[in-house]
SEPA-629917 format. One record per residue: residue number from 1; residue in three letters; x, y, z of N, C-alpha, C, CB in turn. Coordinates in pm, whole numbers. Glycine has a CB too. Layout:
# residues N
num;residuo;n.u;n.v;n.w;ca.u;ca.v;ca.w;c.u;c.v;c.w;cb.u;cb.v;cb.w
NUM;ALA;X;Y;Z;X;Y;Z;X;Y;Z;X;Y;Z
...
//
This chain:
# residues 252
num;residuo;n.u;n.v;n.w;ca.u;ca.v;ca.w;c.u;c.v;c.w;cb.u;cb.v;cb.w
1;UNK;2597;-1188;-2292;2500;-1197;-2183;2427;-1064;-2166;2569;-1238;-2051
2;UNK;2300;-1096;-2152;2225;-979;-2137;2233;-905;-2026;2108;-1003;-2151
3;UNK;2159;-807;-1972;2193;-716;-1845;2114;-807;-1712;2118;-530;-1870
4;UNK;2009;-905;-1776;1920;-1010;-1632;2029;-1114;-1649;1712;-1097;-1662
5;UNK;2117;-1136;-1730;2205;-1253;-1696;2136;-1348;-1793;2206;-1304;-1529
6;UNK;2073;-1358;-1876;2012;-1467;-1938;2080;-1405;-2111;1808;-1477;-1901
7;UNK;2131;-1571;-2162;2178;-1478;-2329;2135;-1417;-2401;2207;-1519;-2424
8;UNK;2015;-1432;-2437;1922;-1285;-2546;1808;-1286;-2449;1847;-1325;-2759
9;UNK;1752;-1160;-2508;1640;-1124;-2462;1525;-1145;-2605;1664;-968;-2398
10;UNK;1545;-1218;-2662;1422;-1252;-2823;1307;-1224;-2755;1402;-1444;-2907
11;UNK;1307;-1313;-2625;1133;-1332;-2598;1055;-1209;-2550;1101;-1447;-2475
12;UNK;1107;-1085;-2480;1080;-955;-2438;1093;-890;-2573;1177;-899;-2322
13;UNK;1178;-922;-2682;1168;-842;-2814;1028;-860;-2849;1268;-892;-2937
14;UNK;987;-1007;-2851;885;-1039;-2956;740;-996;-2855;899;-1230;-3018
15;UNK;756;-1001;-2760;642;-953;-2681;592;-831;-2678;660;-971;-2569
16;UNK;710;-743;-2721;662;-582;-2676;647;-577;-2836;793;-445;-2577
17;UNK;723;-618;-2934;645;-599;-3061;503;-636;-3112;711;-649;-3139
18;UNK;428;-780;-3057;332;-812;-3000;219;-737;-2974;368;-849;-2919
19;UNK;221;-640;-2859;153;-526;-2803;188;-412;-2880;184;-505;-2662
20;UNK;321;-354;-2920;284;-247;-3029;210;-279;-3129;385;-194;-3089
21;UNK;280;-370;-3173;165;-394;-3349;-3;-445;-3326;247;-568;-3473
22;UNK;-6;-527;-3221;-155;-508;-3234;-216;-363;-3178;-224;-628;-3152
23;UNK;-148;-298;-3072;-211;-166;-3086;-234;-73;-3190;-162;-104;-3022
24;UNK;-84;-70;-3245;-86;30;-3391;-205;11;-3460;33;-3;-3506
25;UNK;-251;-146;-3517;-335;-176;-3578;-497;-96;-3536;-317;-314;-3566
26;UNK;-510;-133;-3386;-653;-32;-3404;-644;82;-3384;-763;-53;-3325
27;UNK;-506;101;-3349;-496;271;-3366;-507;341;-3541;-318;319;-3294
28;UNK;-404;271;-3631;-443;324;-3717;-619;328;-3805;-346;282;-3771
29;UNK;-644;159;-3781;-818;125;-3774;-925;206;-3722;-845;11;-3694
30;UNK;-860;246;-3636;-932;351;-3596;-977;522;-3675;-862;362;-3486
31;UNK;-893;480;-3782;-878;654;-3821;-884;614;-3982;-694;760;-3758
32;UNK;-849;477;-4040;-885;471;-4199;-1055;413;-4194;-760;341;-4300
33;UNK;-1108;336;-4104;-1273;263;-4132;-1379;372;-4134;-1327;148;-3999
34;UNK;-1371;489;-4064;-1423;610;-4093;-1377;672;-4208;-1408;687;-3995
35;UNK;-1297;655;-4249;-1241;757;-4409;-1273;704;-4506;-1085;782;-4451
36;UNK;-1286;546;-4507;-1337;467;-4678;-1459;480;-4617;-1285;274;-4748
37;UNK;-1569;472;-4523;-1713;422;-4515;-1751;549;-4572;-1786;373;-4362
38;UNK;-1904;525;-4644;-1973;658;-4730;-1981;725;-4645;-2106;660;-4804
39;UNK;-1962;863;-4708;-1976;995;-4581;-2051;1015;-4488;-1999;1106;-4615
40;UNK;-2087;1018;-4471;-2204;1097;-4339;-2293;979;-4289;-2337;1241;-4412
41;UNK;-2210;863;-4304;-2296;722;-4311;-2299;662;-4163;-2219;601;-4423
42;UNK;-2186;752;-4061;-2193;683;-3937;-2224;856;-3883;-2034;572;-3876
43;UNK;-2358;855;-3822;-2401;969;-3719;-2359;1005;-3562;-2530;949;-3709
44;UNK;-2417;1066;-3529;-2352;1150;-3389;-2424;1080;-3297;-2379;1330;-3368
45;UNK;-2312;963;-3185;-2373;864;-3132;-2383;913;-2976;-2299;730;-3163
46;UNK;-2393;818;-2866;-2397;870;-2749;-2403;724;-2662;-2522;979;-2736
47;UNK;-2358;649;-2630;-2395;503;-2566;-2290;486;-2415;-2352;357;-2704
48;UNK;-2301;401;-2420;-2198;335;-2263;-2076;233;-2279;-2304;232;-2150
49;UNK;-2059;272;-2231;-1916;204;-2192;-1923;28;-2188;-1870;265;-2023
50;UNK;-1831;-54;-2184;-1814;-182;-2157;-2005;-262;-2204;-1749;-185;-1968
51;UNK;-2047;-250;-2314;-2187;-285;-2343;-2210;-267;-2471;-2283;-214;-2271
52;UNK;-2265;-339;-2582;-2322;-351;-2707;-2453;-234;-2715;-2369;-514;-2726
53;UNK;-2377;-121;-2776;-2550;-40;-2781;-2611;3;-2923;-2548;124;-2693
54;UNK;-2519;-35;-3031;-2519;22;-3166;-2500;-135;-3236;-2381;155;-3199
55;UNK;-2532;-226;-3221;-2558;-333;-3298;-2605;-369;-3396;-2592;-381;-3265
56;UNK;-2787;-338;-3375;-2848;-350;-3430;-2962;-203;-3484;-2871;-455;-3371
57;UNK;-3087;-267;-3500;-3125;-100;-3556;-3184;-70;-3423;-3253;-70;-3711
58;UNK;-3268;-200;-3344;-3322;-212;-3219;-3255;-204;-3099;-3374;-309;-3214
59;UNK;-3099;-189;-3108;-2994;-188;-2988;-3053;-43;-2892;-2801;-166;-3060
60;UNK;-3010;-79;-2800;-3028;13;-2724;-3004;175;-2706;-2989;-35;-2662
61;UNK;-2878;216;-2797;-2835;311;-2869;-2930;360;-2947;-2737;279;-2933
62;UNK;-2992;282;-3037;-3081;361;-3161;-3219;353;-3099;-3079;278;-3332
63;UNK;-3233;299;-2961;-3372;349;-2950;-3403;431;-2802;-3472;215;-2967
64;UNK;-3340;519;-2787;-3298;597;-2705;-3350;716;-2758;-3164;588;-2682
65;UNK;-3456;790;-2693;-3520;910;-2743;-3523;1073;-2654;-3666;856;-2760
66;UNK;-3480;1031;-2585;-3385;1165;-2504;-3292;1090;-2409;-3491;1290;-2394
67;UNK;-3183;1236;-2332;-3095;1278;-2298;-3112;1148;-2139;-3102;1458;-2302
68;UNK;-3048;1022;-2111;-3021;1004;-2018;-2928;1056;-1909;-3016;933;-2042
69;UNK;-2932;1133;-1848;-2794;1189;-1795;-2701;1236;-1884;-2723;1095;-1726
70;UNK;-2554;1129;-1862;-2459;1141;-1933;-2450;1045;-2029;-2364;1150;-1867
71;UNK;-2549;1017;-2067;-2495;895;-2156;-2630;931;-2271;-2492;701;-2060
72;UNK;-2635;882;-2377;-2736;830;-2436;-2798;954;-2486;-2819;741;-2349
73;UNK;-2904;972;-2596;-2952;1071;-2677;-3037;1076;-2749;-2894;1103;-2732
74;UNK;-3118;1142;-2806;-3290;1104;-2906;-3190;1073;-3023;-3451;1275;-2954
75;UNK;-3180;957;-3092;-3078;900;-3141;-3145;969;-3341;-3071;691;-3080
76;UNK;-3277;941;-3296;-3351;984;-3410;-3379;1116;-3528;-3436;969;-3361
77;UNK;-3277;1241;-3377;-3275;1297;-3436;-3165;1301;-3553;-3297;1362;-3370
78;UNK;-3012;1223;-3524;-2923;1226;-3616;-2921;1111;-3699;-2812;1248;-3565
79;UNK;-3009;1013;-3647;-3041;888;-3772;-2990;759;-3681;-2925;906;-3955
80;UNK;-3016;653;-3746;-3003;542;-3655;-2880;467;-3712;-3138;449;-3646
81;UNK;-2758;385;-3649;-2713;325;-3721;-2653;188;-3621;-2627;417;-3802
82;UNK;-2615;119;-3716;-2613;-45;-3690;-2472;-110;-3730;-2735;-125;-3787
83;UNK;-2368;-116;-3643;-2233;-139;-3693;-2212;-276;-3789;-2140;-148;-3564
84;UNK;-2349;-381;-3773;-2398;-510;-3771;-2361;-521;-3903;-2546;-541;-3729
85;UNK;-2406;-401;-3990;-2443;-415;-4085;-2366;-351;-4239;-2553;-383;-4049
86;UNK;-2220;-354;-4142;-2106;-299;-4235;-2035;-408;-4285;-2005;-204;-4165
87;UNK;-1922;-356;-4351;-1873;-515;-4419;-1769;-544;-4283;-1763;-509;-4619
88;UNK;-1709;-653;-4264;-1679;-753;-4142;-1541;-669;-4084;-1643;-942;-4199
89;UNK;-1441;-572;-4180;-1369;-539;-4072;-1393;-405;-3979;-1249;-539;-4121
90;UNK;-1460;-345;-4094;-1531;-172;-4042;-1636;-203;-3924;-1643;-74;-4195
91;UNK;-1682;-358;-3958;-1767;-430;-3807;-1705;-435;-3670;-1795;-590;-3824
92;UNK;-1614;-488;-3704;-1498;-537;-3622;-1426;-448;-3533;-1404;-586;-3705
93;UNK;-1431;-366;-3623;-1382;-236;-3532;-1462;-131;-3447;-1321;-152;-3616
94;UNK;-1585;-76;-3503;-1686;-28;-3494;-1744;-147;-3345;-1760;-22;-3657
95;UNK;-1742;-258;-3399;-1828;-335;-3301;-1693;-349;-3146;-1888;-526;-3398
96;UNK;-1594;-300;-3188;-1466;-307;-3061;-1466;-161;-3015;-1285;-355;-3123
97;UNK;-1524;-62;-3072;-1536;50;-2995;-1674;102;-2917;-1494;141;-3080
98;UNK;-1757;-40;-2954;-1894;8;-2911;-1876;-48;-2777;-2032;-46;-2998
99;UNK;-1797;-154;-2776;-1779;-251;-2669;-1737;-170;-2535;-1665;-363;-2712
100;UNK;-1608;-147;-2569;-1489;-33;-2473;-1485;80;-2463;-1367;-25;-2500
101;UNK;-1600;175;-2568;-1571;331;-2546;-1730;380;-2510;-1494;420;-2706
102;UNK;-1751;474;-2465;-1904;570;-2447;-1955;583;-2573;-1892;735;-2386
103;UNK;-1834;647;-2696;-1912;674;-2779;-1966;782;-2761;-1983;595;-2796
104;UNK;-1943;938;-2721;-2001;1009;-2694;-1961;1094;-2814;-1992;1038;-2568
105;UNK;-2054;1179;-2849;-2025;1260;-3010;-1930;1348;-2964;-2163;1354;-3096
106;UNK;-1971;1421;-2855;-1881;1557;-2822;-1732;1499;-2767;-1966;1666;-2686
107;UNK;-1706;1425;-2747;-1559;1420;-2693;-1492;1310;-2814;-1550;1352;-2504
108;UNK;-1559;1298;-2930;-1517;1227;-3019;-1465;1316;-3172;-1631;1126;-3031
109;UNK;-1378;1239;-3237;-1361;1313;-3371;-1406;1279;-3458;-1262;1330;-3415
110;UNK;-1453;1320;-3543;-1517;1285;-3684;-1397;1287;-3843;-1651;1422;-3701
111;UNK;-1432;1219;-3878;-1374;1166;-4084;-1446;1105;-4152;-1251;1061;-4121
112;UNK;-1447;1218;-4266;-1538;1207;-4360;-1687;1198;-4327;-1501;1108;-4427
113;UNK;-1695;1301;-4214;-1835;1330;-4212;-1918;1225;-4078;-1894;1296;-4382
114;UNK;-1803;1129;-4081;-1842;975;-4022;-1760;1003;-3844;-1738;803;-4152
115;UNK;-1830;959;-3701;-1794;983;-3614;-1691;847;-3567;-1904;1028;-3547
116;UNK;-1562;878;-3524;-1485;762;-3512;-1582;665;-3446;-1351;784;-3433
117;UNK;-1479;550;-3460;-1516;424;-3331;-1519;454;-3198;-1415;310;-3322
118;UNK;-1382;518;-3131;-1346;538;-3001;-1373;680;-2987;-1205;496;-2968
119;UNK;-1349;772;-2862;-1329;869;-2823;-1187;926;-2839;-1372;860;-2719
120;UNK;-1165;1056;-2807;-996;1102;-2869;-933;1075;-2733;-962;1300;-2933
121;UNK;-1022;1000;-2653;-913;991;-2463;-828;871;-2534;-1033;911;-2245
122;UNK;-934;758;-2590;-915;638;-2621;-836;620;-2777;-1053;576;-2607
123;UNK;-834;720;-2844;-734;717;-2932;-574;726;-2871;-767;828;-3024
124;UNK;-584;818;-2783;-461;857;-2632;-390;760;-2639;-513;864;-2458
125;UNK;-482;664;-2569;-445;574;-2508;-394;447;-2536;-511;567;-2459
126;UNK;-420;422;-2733;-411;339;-2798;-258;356;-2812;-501;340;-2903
127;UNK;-227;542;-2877;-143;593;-2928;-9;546;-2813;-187;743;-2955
128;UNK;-15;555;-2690;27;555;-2577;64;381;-2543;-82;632;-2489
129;UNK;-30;263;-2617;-43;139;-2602;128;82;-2696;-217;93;-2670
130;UNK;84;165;-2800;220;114;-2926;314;173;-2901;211;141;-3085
131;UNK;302;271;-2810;435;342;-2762;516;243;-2663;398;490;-2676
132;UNK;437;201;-2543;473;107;-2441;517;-19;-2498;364;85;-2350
133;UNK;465;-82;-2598;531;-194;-2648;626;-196;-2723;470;-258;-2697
134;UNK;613;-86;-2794;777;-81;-2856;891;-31;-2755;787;33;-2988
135;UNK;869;54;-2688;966;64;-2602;1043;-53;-2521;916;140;-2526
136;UNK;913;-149;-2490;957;-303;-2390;1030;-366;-2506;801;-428;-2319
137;UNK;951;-380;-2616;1055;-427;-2742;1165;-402;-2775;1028;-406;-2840
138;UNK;1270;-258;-2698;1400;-213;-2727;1454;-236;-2559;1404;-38;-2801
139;UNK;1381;-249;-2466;1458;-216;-2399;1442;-366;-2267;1426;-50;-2367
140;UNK;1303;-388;-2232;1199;-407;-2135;1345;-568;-2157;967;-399;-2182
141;UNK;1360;-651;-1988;1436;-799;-1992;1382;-868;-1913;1579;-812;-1958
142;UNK;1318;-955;-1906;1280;-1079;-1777;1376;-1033;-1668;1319;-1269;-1821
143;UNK;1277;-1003;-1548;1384;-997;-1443;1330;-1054;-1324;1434;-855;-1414
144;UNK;1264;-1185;-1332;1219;-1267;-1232;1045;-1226;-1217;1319;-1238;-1090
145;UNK;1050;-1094;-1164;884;-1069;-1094;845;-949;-1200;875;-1001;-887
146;UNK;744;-912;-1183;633;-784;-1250;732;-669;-1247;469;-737;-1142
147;UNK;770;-669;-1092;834;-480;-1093;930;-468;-1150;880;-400;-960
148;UNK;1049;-575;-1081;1144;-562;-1164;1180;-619;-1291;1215;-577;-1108
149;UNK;1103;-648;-1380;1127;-611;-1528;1019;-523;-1589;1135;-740;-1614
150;UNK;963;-497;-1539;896;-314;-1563;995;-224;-1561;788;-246;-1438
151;UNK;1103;-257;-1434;1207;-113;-1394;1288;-151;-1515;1314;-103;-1214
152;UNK;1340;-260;-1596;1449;-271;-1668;1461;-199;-1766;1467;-374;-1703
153;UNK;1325;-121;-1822;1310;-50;-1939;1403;58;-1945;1180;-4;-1954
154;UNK;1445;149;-1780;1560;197;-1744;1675;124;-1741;1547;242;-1644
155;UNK;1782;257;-1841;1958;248;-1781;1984;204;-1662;2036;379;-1768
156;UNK;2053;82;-1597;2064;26;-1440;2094;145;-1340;2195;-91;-1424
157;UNK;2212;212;-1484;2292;382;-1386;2162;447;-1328;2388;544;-1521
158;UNK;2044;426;-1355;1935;530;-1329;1852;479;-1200;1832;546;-1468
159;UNK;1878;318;-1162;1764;245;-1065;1888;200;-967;1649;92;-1145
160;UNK;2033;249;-922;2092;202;-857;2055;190;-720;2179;243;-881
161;UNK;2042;278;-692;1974;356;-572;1819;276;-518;1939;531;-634
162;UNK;1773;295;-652;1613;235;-577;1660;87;-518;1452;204;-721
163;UNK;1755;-38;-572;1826;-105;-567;1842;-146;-428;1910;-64;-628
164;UNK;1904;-18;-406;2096;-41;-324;1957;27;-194;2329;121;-406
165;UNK;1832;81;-189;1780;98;-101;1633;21;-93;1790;222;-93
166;UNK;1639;-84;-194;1498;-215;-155;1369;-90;-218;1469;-276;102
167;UNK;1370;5;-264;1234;117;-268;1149;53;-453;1326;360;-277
168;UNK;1205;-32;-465;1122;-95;-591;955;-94;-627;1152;-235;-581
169;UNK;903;-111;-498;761;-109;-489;726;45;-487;708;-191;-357
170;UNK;804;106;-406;784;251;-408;769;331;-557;906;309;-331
171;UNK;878;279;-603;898;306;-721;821;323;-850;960;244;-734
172;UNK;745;171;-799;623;101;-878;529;194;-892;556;-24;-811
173;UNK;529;246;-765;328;341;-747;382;479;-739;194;305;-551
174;UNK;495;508;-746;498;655;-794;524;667;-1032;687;735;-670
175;UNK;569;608;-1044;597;552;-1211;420;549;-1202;714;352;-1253
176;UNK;328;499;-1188;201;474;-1176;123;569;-1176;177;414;-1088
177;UNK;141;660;-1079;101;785;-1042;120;899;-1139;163;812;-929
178;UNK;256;875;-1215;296;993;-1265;202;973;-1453;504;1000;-1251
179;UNK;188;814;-1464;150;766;-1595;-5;829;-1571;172;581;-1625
180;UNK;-72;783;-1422;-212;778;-1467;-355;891;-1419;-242;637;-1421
181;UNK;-199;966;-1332;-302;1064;-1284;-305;1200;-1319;-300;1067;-1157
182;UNK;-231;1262;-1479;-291;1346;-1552;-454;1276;-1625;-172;1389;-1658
183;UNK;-443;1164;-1618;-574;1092;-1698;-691;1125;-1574;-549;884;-1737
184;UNK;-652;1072;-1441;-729;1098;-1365;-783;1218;-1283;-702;1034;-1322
185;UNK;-718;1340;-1278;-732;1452;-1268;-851;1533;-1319;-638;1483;-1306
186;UNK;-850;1493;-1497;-879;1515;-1593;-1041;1456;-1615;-772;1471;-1667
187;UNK;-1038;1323;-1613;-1149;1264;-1622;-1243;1334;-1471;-1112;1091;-1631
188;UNK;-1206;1282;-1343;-1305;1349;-1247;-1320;1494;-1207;-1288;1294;-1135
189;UNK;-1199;1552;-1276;-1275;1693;-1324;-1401;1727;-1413;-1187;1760;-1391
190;UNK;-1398;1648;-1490;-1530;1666;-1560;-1625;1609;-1505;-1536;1626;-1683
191;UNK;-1583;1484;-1437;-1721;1421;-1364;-1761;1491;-1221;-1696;1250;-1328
192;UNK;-1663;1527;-1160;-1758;1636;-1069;-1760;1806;-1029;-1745;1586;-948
193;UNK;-1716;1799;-1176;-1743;1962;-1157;-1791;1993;-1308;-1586;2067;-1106
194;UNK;-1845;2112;-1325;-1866;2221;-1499;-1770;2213;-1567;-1877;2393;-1500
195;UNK;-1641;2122;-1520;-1521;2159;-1611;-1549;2063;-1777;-1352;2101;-1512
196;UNK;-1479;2117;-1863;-1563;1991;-1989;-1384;2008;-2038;-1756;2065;-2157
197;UNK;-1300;1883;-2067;-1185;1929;-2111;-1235;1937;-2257;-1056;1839;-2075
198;UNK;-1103;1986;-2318;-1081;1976;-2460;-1046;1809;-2521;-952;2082;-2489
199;UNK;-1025;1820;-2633;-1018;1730;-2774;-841;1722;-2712;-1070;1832;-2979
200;UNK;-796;1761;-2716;-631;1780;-2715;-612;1774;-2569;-564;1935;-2785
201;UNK;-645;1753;-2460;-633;1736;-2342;-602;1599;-2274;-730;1785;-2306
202;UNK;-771;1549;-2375;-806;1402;-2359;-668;1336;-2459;-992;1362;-2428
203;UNK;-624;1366;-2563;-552;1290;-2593;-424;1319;-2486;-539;1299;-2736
204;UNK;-343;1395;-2484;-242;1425;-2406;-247;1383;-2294;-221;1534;-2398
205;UNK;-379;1356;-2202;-378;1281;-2085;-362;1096;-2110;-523;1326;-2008
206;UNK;-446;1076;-2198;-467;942;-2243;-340;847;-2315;-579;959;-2340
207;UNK;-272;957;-2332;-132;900;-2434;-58;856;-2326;-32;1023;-2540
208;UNK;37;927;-2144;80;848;-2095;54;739;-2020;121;888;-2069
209;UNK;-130;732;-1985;-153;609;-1924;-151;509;-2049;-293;608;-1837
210;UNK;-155;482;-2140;-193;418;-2239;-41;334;-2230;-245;512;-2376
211;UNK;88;442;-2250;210;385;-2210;239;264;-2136;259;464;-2152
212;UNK;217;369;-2001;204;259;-1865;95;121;-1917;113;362;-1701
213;UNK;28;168;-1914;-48;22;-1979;5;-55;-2109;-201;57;-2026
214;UNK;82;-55;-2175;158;-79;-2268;265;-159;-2203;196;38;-2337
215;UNK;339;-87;-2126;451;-142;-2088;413;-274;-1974;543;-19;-2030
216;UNK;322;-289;-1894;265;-354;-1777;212;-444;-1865;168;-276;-1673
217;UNK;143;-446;-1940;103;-618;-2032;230;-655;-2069;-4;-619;-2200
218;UNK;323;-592;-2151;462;-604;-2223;502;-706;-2065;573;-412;-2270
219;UNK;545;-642;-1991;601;-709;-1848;541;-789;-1855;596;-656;-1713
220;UNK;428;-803;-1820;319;-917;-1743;331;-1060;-1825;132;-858;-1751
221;UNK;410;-1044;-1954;365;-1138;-2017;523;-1199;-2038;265;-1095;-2145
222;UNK;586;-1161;-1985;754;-1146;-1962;851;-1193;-1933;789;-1097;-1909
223;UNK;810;-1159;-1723;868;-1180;-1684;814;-1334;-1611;904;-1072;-1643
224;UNK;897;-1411;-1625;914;-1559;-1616;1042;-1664;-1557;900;-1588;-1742
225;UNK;995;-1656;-1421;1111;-1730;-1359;1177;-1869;-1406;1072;-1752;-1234
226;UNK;1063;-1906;-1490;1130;-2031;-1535;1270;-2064;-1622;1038;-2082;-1603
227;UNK;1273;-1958;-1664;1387;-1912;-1751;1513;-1897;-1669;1354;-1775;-1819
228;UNK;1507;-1887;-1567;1655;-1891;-1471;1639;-1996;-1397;1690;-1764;-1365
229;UNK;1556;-2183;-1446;1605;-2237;-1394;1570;-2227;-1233;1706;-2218;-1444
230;UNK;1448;-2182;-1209;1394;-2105;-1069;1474;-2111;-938;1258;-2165;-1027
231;UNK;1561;-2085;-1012;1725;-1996;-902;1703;-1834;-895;1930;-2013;-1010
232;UNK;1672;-1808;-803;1688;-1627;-792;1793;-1567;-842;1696;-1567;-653
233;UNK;1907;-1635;-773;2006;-1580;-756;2114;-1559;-939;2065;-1678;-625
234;UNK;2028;-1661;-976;2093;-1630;-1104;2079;-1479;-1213;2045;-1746;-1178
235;UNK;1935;-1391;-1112;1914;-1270;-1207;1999;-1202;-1146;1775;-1199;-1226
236;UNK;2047;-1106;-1278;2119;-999;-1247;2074;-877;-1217;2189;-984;-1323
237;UNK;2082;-786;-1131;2019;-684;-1101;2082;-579;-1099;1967;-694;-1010
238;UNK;2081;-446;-1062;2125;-333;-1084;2194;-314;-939;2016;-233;-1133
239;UNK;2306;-222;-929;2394;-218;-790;2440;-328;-727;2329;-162;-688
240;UNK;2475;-470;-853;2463;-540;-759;2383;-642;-676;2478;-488;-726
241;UNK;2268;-594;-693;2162;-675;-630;2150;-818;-659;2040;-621;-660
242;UNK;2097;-902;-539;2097;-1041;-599;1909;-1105;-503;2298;-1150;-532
243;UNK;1845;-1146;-576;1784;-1212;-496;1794;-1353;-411;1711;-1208;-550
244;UNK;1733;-1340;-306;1727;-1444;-225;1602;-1541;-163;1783;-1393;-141
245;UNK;1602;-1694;-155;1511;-1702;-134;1473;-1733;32;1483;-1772;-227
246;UNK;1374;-1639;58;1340;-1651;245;1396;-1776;291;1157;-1659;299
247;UNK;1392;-1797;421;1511;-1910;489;1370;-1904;600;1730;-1844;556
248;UNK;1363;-2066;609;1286;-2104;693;1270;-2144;816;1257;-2151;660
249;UNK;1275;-2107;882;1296;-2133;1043;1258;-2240;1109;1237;-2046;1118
250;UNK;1335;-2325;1156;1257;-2465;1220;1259;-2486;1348;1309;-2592;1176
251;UNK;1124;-2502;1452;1156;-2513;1562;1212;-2637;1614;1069;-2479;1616
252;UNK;1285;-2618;1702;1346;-2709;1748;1237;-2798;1847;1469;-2649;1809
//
């Protein structure tokens, strides 16, 4: 019997392997589709976030002829390019970082001459993605709700206390805090002040939220009461703990 009381845990194995391996995948994708494409064949881009701007030759990216703010750039001066028009997986990828990242040259790394897909926050964070799922994959057990099989990834000896004193939620948004606010520190430092971080900052901030986000899909996809037969009382918990379900009061 496992530590939630249920006989294996397969289905939390195969889930957090799930989320590592598809992360690994564009993490490593991320760093070989720039190394085979001809050299100097993907230029120094500049676009937005959550939006298609490098599509085509006419996308919005390549016809951008000065400095919008923070975003965007005379695209013409470093050449125009079109992810459209690569072969289907260097697309694929290219067209998944145009989607989700800025794309900004300066906070990005370059191979073989060629500027990645993502930014190095968002490499972080990938790196940080396959970390969180393999970890849920060794450790992470259905434990009825979100928090508590998030907390299971911990030794029980380590959550007795949060337990034996109901502080689970507490728990929740400080674990939260500690994952996401070197990222956030970091990021609105640059957005409202002269500060510009480094290449090695952005990753090091981006690697433990990436975790936390790793591990929270791993959970989310997890934990499942149906599996105990939607009896509370059948999970096992740490110190002891047992859930219960509220008792309803009837007026007389």
């Amino acid at each position: 019997m496992e530590r939630n009381g249920l006989d294996n845990r397969n289905r939390e194995r195969k889930i957090g392997l799930w989320v590592g391996g598809i992360s690994t995948f564009f993490l490593i994708s991320f760093f070989i589709v720039p190394g085979y494409l001809p050299e100097d064949s993907v230029p120094e881009l500049s676009g937005r976030a959550n939006t298609f701007d490098y599509f085509s030759d006419d996308s919005w990216g390549n016809t951008q002829t000065e400095s919008k703010g923070s975003v965007g750039h005379n695209q013409s001066e470093y050449g125009k390019f079109a992810w459209s028009e690569l072969d289907p997986y260097a697309a694929f990828i290219y067209g998944f970082g145009d989607l989700n990242c800025h794309n900004k040259a300066e906070r990005s790394w370059e191979i073989n001459g060629n500027q990645m897909p993502v930014c190095v926050r968002d490499v972080g964070i990938f790196f940080g993605l396959a970390i969180g799922g393999f970890i849920f994959s060794r450790k992470g057990l259905n434990r009825w709700t979100l928090r508590d099989t998030f907390l299971s990834i911990f030794p029980d000896r380590y959550t007795e206390d949060i337990y034996r004193n109901n502080r689970r939620t507490m728990a929740m948004i400080v674990l939260a805090g500690i994952f996401a606010l070197p990222m956030a520190l970091d990021g609105f430092s640059q957005l409202l002040t002269s500060y510009e971080s480094t290449a090695f900052m952005r990753l090091l901030t981006g690697t433990p939220f990436g975790i936390f986000i790793g591990l929270f899909i791993a959970t989310s996809f997890s934990a499942r009461p149906i599996h105990f037969s939607k009896d509370p009382s059948m999970v096992l918990l740490p110190s002891g703990s047992r859930f219960q379900m509220a008792e309803v009061s009837e007026e007389e």
